[in-house]
N, C-alpha and C positions, 0 to 999 in steps of 0.2 A: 504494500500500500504506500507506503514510503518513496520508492521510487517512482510510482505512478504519478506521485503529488510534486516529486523535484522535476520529471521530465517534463508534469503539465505547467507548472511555473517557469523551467528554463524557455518553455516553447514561448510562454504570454510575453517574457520577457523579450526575448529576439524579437517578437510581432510589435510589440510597442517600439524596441530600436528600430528596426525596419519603418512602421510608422511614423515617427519623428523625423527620421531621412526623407519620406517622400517627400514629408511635408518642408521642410528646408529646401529641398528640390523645388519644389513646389515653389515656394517662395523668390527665389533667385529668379527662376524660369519667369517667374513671371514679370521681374524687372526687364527684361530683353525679349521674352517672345511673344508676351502679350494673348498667352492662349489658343495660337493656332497650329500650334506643331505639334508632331503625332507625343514625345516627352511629353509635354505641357498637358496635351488631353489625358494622356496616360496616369498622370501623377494626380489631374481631378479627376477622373474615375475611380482612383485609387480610395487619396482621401477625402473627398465630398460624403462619403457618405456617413463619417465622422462629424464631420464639422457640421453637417447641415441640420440635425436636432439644437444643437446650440446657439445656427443661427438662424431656428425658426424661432426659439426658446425668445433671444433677445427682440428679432421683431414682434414678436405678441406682445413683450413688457414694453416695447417702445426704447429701449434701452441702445444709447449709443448710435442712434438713429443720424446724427448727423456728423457722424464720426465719418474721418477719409481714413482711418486705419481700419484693416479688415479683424475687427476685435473678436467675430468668434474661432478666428483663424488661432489668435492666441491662447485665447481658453483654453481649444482642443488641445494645443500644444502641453499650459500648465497640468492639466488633467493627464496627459499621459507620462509626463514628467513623474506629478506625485504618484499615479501608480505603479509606477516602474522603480520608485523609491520605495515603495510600502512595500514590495513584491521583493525588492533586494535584502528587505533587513530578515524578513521572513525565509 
């Protein structure tokens, strides 16, 4: 049972690194390619469908509505940060 619980935690762990890379990907890409290369789509297919409860979450509260930084982009990011922390100490 032991090793079931380290494999399925190393796995969530890799999957959150993995995830935090698209999304830095993700980020750069989008200073220069502005969304239209096959990368750029790759990497919103990838992690859109993380961010997008967060930034339905914010437009319902109205929250950050006039903001030019794309804030639930950051959330997702904090969020997989602290899980990957909670996940390391355990």
């Amino acid at each position: 049972m032991e090793t079931v619980i380290f494999i399925l935690k190393n796995f969530v762990l890799v999957l959150l690194e993995v995830m935090q890379l698209a999304m830095l990907g993700r980020a750069i890409m989008s200073w220069f390619d502005h969304g239209e290369g096959t990368v750029s789509t790759f990497l919103t297919f990838v992690t859109e469908p993380f961010i997008l409860p967060i930034r339905r979450l914010c437009e319902r509260m109205h929250w950050f509505e006039n903001s030019m930084i794309d804030i639930p982009f950051f959330i997702t990011m904090i969020i997989f940060m602290v899980l990957q922390t909670f996940l390391s100490v355990f």
